[in-house]
C-alpha beads as a LAMMPS data file, in Angstrom:
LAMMPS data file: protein, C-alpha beads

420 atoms
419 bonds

1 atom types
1 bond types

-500.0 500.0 xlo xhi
-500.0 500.0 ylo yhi
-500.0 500.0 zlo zhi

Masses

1 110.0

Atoms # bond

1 1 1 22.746 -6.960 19.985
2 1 1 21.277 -3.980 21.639
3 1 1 20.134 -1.304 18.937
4 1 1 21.390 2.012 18.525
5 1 1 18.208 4.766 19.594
6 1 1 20.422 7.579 20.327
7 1 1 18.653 10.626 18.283
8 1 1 20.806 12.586 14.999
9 1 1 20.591 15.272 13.248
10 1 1 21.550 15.374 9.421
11 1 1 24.413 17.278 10.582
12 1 1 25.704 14.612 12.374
13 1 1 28.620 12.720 11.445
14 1 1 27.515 9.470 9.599
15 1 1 29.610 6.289 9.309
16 1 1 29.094 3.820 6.534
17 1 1 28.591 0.266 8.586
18 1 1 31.610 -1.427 7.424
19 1 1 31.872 -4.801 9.920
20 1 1 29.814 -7.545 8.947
21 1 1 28.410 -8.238 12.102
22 1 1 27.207 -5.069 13.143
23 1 1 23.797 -3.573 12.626
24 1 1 22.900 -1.927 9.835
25 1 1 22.083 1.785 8.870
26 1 1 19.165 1.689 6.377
27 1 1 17.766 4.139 4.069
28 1 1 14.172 3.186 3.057
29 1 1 12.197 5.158 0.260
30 1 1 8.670 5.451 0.624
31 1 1 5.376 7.273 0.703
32 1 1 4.731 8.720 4.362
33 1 1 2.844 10.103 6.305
34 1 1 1.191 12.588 6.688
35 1 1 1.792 12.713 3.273
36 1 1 -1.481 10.864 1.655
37 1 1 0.170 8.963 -1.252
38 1 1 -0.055 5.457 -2.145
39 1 1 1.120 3.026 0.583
40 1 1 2.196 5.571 3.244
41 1 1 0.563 3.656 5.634
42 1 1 2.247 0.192 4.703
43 1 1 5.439 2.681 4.521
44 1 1 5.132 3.439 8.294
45 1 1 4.690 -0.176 9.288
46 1 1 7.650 -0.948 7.623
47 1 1 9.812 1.506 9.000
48 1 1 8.816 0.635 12.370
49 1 1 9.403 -2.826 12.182
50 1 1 13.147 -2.107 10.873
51 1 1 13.807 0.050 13.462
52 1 1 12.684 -2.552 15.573
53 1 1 15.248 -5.449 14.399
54 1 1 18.543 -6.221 16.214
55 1 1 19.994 -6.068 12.698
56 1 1 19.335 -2.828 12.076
57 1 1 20.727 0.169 13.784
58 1 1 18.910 3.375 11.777
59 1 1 16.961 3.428 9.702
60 1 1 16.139 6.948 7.686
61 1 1 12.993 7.097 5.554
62 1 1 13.267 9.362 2.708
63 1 1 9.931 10.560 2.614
64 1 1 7.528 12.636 0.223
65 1 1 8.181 16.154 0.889
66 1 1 4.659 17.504 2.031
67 1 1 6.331 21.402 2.768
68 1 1 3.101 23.311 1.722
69 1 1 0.988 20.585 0.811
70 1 1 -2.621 21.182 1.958
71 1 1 -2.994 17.582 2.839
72 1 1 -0.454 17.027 5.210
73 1 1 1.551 18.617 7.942
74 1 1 5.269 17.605 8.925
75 1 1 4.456 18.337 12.580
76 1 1 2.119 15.401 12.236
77 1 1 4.753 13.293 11.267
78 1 1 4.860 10.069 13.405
79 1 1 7.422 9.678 15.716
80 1 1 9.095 6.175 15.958
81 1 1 12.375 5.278 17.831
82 1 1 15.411 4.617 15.741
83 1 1 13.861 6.191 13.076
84 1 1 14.491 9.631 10.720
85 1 1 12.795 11.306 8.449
86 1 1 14.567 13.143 5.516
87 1 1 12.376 14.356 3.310
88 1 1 13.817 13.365 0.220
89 1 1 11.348 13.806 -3.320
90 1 1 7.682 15.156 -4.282
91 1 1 4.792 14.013 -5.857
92 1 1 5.075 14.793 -9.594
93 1 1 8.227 16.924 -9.227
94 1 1 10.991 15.834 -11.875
95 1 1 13.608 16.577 -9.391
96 1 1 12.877 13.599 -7.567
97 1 1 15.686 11.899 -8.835
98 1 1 18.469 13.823 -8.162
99 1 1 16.814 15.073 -4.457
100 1 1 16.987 11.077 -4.090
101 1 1 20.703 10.528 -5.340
102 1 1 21.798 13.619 -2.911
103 1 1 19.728 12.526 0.412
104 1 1 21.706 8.642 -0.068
105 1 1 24.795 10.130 -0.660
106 1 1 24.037 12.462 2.888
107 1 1 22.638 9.548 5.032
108 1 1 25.430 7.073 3.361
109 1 1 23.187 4.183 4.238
110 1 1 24.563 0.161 3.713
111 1 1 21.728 -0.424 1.734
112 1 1 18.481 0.990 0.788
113 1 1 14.712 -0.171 0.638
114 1 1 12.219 1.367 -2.120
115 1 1 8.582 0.612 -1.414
116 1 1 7.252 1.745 -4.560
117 1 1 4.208 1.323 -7.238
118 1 1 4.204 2.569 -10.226
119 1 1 2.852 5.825 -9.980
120 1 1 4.596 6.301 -6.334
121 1 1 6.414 9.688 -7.554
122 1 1 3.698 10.861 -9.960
123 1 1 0.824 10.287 -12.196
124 1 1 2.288 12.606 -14.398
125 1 1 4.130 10.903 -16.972
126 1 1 7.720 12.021 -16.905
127 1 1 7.996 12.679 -13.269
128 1 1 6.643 9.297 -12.939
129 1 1 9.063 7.795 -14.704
130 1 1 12.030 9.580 -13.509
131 1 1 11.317 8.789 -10.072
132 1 1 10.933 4.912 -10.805
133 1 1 14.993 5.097 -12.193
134 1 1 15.814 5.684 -8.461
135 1 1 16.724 2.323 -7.910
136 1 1 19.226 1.603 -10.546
137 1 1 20.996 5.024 -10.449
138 1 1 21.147 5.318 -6.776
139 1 1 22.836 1.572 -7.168
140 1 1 25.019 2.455 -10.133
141 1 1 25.764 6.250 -8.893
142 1 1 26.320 5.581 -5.404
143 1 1 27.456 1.930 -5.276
144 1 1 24.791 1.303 -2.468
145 1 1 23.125 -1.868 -2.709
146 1 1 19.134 -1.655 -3.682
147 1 1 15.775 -3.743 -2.624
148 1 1 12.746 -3.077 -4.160
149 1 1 9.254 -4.138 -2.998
150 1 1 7.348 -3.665 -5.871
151 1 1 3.505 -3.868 -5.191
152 1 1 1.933 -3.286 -9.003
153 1 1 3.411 -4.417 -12.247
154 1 1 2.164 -1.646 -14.803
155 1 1 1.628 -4.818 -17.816
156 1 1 -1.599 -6.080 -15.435
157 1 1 -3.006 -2.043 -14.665
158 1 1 -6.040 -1.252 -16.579
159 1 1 -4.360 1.821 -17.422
160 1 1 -7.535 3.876 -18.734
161 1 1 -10.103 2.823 -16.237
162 1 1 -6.853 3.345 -13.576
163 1 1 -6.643 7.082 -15.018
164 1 1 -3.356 7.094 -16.340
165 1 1 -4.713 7.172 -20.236
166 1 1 -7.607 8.525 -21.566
167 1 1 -7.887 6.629 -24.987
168 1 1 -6.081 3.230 -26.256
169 1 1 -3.450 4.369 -28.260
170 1 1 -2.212 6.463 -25.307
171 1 1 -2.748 3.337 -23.294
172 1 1 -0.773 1.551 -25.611
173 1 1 2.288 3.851 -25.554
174 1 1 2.243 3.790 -21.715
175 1 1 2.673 -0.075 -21.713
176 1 1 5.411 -0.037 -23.766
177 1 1 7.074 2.671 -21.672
178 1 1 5.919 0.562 -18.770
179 1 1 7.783 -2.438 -20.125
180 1 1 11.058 -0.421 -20.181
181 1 1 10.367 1.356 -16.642
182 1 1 9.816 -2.552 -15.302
183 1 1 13.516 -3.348 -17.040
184 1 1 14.904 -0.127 -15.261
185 1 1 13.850 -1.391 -12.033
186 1 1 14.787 -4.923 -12.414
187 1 1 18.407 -3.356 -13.053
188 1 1 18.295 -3.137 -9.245
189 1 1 20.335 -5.764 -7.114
190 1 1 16.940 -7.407 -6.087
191 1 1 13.255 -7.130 -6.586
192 1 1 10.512 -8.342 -3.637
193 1 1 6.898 -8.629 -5.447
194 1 1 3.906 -9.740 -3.007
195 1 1 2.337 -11.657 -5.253
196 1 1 3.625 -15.041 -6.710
197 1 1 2.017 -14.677 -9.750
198 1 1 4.255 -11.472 -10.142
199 1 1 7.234 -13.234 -9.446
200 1 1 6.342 -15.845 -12.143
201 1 1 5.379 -13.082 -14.765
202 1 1 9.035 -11.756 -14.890
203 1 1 11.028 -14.568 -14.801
204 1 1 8.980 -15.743 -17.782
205 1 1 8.423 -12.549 -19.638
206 1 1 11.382 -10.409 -18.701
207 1 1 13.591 -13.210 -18.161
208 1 1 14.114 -11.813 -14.458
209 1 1 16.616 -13.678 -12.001
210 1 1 16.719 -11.148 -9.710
211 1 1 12.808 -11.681 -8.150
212 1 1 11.416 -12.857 -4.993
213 1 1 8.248 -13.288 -3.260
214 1 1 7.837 -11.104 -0.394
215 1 1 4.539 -11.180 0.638
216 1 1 2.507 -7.899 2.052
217 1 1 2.750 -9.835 5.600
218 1 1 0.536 -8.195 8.641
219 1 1 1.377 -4.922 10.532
220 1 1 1.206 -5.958 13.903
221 1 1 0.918 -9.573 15.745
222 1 1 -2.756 -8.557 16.480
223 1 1 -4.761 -10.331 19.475
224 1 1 -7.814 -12.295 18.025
225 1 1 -10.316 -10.137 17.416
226 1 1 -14.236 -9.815 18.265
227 1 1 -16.313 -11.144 15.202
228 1 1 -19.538 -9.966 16.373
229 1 1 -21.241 -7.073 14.475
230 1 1 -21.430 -3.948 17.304
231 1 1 -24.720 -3.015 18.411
232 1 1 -26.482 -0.434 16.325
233 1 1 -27.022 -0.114 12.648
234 1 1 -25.047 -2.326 10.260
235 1 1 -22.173 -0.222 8.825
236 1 1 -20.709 -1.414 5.517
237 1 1 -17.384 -0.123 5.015
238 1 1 -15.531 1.417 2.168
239 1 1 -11.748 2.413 2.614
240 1 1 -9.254 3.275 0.163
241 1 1 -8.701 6.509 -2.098
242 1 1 -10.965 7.213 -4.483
243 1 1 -11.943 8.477 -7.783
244 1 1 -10.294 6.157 -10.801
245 1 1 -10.821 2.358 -10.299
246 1 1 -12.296 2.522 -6.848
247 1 1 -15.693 4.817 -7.300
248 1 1 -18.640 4.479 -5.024
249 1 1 -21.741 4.513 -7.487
250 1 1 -21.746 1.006 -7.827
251 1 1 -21.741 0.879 -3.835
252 1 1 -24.040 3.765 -3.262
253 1 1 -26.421 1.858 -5.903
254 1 1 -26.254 -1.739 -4.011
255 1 1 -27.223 0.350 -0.372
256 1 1 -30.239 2.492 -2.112
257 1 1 -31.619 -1.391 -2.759
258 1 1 -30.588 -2.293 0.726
259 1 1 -33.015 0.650 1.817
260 1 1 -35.356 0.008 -0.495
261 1 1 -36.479 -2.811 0.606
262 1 1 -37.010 -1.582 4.175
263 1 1 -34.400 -2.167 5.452
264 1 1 -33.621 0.795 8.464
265 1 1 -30.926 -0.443 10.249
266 1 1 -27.924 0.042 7.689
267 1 1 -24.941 2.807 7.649
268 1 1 -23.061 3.187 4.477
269 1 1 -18.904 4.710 5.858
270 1 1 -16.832 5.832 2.897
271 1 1 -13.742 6.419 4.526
272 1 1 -10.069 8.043 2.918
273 1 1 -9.676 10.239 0.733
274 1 1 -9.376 11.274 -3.184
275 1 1 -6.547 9.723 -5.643
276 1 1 -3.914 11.874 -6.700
277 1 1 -5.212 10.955 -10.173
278 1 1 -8.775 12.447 -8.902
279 1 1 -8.937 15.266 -7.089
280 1 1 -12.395 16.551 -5.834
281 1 1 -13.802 12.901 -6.742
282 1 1 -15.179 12.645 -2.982
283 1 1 -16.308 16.431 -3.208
284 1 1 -18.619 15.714 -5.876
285 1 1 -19.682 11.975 -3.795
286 1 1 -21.112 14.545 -1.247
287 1 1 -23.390 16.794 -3.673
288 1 1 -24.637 13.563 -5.529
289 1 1 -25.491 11.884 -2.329
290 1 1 -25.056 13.795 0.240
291 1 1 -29.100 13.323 1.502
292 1 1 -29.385 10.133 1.528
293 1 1 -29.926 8.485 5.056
294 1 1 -27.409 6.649 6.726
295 1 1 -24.042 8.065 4.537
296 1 1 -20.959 8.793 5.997
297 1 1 -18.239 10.277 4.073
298 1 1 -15.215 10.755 6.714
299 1 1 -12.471 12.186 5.058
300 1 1 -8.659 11.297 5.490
301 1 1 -8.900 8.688 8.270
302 1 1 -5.612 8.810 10.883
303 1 1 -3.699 5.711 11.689
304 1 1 -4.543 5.764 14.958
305 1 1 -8.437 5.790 14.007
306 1 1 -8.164 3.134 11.947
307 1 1 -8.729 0.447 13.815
308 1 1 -11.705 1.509 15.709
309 1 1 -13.274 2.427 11.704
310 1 1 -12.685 -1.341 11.047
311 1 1 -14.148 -2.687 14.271
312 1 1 -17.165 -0.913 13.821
313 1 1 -18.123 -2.261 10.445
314 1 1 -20.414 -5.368 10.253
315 1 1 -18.811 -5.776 6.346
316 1 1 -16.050 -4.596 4.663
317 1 1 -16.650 -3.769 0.494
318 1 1 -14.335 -3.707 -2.395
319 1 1 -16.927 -1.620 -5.065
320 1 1 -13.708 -1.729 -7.402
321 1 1 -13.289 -2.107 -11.407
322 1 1 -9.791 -3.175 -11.623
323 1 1 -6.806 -3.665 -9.218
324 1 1 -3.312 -2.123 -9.120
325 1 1 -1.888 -4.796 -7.379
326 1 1 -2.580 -6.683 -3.699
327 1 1 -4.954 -5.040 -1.328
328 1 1 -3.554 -3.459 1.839
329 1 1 -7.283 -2.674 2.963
330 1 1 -7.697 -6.354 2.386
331 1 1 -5.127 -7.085 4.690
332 1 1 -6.143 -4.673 7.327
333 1 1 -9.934 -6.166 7.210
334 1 1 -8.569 -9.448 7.882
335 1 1 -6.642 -7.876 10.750
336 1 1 -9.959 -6.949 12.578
337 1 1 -11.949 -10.033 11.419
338 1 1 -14.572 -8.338 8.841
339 1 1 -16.062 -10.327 6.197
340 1 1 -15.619 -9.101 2.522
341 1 1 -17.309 -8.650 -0.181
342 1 1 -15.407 -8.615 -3.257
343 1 1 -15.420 -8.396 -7.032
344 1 1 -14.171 -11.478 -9.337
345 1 1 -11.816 -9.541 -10.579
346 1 1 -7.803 -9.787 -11.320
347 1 1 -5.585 -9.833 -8.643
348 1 1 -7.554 -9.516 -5.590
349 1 1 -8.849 -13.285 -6.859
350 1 1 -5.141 -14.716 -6.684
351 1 1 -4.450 -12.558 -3.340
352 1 1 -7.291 -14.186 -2.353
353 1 1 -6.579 -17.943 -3.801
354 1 1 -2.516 -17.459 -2.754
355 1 1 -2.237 -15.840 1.244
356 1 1 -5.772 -17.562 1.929
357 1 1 -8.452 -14.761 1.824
358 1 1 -12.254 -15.401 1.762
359 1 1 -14.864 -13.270 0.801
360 1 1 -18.633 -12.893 -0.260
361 1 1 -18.204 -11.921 -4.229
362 1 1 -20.229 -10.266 -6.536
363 1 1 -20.172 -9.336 -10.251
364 1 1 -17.963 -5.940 -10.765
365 1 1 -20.241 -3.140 -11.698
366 1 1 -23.433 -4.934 -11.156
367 1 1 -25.155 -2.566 -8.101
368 1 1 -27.826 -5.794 -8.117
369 1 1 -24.974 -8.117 -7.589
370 1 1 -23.226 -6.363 -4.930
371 1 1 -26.206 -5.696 -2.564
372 1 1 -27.126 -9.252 -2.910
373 1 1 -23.399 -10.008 -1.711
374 1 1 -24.236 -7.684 0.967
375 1 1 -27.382 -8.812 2.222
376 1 1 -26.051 -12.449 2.402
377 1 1 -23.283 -11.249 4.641
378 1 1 -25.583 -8.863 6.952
379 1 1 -28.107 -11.615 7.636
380 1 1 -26.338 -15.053 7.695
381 1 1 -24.274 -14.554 11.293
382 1 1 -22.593 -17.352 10.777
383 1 1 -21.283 -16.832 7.290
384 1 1 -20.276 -13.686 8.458
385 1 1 -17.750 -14.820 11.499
386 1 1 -16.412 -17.711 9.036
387 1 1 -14.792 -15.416 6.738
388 1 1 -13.752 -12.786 9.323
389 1 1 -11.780 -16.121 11.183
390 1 1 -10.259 -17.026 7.923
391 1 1 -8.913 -13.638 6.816
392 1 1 -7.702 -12.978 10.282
393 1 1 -5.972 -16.027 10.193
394 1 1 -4.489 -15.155 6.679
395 1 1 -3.952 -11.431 7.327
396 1 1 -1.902 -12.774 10.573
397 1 1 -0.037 -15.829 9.064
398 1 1 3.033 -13.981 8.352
399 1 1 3.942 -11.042 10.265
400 1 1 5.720 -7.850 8.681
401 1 1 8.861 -8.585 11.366
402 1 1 9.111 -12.195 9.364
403 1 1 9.514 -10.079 6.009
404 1 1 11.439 -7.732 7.557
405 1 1 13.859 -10.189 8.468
406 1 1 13.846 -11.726 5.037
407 1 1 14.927 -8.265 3.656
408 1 1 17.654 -7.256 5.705
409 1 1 19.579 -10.650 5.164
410 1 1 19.286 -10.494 1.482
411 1 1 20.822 -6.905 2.032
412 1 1 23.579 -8.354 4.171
413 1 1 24.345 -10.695 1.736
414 1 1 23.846 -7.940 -1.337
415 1 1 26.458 -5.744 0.918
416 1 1 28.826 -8.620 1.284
417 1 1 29.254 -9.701 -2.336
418 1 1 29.234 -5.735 -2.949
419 1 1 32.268 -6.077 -0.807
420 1 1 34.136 -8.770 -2.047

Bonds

1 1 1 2
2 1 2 3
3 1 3 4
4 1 4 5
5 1 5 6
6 1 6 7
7 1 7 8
8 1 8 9
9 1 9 10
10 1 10 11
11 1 11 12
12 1 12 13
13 1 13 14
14 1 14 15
15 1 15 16
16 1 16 17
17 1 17 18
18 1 18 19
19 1 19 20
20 1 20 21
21 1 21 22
22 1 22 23
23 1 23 24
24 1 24 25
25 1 25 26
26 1 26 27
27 1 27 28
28 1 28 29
29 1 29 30
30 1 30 31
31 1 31 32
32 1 32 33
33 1 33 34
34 1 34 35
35 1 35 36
36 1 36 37
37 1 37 38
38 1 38 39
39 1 39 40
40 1 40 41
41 1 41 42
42 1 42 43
43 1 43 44
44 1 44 45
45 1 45 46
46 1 46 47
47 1 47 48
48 1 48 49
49 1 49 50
50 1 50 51
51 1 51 52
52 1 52 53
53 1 53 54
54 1 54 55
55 1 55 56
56 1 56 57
57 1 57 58
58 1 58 59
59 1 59 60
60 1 60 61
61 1 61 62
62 1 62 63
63 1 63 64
64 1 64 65
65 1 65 66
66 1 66 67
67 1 67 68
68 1 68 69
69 1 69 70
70 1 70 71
71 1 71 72
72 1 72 73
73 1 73 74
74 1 74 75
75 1 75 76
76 1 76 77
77 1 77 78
78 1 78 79
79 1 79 80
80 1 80 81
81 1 81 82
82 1 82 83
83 1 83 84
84 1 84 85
85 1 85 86
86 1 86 87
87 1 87 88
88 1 88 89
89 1 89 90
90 1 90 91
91 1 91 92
92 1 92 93
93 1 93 94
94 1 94 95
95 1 95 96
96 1 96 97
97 1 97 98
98 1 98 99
99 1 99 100
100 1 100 101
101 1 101 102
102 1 102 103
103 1 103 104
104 1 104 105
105 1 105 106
106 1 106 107
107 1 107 108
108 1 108 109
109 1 109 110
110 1 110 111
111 1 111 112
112 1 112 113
113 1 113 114
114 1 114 115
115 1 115 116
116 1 116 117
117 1 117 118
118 1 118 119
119 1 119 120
120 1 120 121
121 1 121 122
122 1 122 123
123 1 123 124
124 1 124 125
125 1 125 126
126 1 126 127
127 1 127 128
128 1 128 129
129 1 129 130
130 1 130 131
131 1 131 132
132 1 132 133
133 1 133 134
134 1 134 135
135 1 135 136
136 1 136 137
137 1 137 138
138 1 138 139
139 1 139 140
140 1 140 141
141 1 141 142
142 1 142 143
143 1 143 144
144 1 144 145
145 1 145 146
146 1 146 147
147 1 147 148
148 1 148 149
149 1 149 150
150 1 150 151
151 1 151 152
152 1 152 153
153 1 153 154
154 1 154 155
155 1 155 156
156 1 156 157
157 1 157 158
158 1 158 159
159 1 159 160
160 1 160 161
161 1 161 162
162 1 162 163
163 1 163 164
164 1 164 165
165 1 165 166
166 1 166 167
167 1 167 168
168 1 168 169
169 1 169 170
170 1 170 171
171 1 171 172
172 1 172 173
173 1 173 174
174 1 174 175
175 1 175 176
176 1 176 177
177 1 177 178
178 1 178 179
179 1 179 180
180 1 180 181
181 1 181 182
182 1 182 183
183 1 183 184
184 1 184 185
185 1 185 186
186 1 186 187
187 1 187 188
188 1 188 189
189 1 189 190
190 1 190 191
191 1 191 192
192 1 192 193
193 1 193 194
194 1 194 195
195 1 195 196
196 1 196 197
197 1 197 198
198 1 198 199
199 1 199 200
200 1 200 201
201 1 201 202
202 1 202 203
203 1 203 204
204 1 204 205
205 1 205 206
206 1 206 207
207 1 207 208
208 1 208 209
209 1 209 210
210 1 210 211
211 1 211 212
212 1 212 213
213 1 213 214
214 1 214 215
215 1 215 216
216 1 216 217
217 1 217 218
218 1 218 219
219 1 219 220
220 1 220 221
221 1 221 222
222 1 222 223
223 1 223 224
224 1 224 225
225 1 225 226
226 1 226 227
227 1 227 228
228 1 228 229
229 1 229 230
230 1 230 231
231 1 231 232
232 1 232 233
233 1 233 234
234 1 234 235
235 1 235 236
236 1 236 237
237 1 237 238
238 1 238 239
239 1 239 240
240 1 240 241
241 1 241 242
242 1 242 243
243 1 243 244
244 1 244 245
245 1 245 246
246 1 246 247
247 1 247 248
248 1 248 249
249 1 249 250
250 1 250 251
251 1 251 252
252 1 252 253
253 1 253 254
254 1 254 255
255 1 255 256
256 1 256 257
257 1 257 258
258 1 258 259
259 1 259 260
260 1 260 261
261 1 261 262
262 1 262 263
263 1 263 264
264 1 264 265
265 1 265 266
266 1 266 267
267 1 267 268
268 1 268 269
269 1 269 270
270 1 270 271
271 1 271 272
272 1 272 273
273 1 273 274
274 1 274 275
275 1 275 276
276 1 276 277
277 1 277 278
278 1 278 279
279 1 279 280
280 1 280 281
281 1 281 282
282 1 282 283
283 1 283 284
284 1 284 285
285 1 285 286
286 1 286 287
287 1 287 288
288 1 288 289
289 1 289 290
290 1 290 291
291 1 291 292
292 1 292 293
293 1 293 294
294 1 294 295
295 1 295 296
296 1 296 297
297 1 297 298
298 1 298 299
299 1 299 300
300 1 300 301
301 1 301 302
302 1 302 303
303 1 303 304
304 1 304 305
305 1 305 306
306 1 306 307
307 1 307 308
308 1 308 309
309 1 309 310
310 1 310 311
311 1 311 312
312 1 312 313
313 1 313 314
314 1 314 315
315 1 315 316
316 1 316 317
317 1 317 318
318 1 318 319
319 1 319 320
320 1 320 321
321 1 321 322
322 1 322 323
323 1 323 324
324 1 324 325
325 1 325 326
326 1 326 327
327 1 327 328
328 1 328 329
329 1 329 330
330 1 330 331
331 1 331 332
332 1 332 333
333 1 333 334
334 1 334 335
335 1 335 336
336 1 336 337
337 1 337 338
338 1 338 339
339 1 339 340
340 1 340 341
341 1 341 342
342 1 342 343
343 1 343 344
344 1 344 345
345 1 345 346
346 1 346 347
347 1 347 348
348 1 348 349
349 1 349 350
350 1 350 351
351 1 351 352
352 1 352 353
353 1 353 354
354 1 354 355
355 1 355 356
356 1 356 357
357 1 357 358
358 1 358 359
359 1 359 360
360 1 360 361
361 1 361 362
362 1 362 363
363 1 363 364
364 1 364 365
365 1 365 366
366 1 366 367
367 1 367 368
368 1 368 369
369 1 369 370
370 1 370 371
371 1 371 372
372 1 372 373
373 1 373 374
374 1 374 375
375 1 375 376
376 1 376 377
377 1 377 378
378 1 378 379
379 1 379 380
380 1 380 381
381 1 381 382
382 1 382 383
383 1 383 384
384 1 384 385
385 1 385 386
386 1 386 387
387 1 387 388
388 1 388 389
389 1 389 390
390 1 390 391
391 1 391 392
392 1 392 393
393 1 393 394
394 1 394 395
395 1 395 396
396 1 396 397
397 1 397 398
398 1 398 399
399 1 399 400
400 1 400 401
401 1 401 402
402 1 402 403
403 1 403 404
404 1 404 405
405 1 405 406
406 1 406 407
407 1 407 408
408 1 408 409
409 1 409 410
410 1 410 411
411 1 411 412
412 1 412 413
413 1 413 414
414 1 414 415
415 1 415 416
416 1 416 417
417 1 417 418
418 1 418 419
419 1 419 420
């Protein structure tokens, strides 16, 4: 069936899809950019590939609001056919909620898709949590049936070294609260987790029936990649935002022991930018480091330049102390064929064990450790090309337009029994 791409306004006359067969209008809540929050980018991707199903006739993301936001700028906004942007809540604004309930009830979408963590609409602690009852009121309030992906469960976040507590009983207080924002979002018709372990956590301990495994899937059907190291120094890569669980002394100190033992041939790229929770964190990276040879710190890093940033690495590192759930710059590594190196830590051990990753590991927070991990992947060629083959072939096993598909026919059947 040939898909609507005719353009709207929200002043347009909207139509609730009410024929079974027809494609559907979807709302989809999410990070995006050029807003800079948590999964913006995996945000995008989705929205694109919805647009791009027969299934699915619009699809309107109600996106972070980035009006006077330093870090973005609307005009930079991507532009995708059959897709609109509403911007719809804000980062640690306790209006969220309600902005949310009005932009569904405006759009009057058949069914709508949050891609959410738990700190998606603040690390402030009631914003946070008002924005995470989105689901279940928007379902109860406006009768519209609701998918979650959920990416994190906040019972396996190291909450202190994370940045959302500062001592344990304040850490303890948040998990409980935790427990009860998990309940308020498995009050929504269905929850996607991409992890199995996830799924298996709250059927046993939350008694969930509602939970499937959606996995993070790839962005694009990528062509297989070149798994040779470009010409020129080595560049070990670093990508993510920074400042809480993902800090770069640990790296910084595994690439001074690179250099010191003579080696001249190394970059060290430490690429995005801060956490929400840690603002400045990459400001104070350059003073500390800023003269030592062969450091790039490149700021905010476009979509469109990300690909060429992961080509041009020889290895990709993780220098992190915990994990809030699976690893999108995992995924993206094993996109372009770069070797890992990793820390035995948590969940990027079963993301690794359960879609198929490989990677070079190396005790967390051990500088010593991790440059060893390093070294073996700079200087063993063929070490290096084995684990870029298997991530790319795990980071390319299941498409995004597979779990795309999966999503919009448990909506059509969420929107049927909603109708019966």
């Amino acid at each position: 069936m040939e898909r609507l791409r005719r353009g709207i306004t929200p002043d347009d006359n909207l139509r609730v899809t009410d024929t079974a067969n027809e494609p559907l209008r979807l709302a989809l809540v999410t990070a995006y950019p050029p807003g800079r929050q948590s999964l913006n980018e995996f945000g995008m991707h989705l929205a694109a590939h919805l647009s791009r199903s027969e299934e699915v006739s619009e699809v309107w993301v109600l996106a972070d609001d980035t009006t006077g936001d330093t870090t973005g700028n609307a005009s930079e906004r991507p532009s995708l056919p059959g897709v609109r942007v509403l911007p719809s809540w804000r980062f640690n604004a306790v209006t969220s909620l309600w902005r949310l309930i009005r932009s569904v009830r405006r759009t009057r979408p058949a069914g709508v898709i949050f891609n959410l963590q738990f700190a998606t609409f603040g690390d402030r602690k009631i914003p946070g949590a008002l924005g995470l009852l989105a689901p279940v009121a928007i379902r109860v309030l406006t009768r519209t049936p609701t998918l979650v992906i959920l990416h994190n469960l906040m019972d396996n976040v190291d909450l202190r070294d994370a940045g959302y507590a500062g001592n344990r009983v304040t850490a303890a207080l948040l998990r409980r609260a935790g427990r009860l924002l998990t309940r308020a979002l498995l009050a929504a018709d269905l929850v996607a987790l991409t992890i199995p372990r996830y799924v298996e956590q709250l059927q046993r301990e939350y008694g969930a029936t509602n939970v499937l495994l959606a996995p993070h899937g790839s962005f694009e059907t990528s062509p297989l990649p070149s798994f040779d190291v470009p010409k020129g120094p080595a560049r070990i890569l670093a990508f993510g935002k920074w400042g809480t669980y993902k800090t770069v002394d640990v790296l910084v100190g595994a690439y001074e022991a690179l250099l010191a033992e003579g080696r001249t041939d190394l970059e060290l790229v430490i690429a995005g930018s801060d956490s929400p929770n840690s603002p400045g964190y990459l400001d104070s990276v350059a003073e500390r480091y800023g003269t030592l040879p062969g450091l790039v710190l490149t700021g905010y890093v476009a979509e469109e330049d990300v690909a060429g940033l992961f080509r041009s690495a020889a290895v990709v590192a993780f220098p992190y102390t915990s994990t809030t759930g699976s690893s999108g710059v995992l995924h993206q590594a094993g996109e372009y064929g770069r070797a890992p190196v990793l820390p035995r830590i948590g969940d990027l051990i079963d993301v690794i064990e359960e879609e198929g990753f490989r990677g070079e590991y190396f005790a967390p927070s051990d500088a010593g450790d991790l440059a060893r991990a390093l070294a073996r992947v700079l200087d063993d060629p063929v070490l290096r090309e084995d684990l870029g083959r298997r991530n790319f072939l795990a980071a390319s096993g299941i498409p995004m337009s597979e779990i795309v598909d999966w999503h919009v026919i448990h909506l059509r059947r969420l929107i049927a029994r909603r109708r019966s």
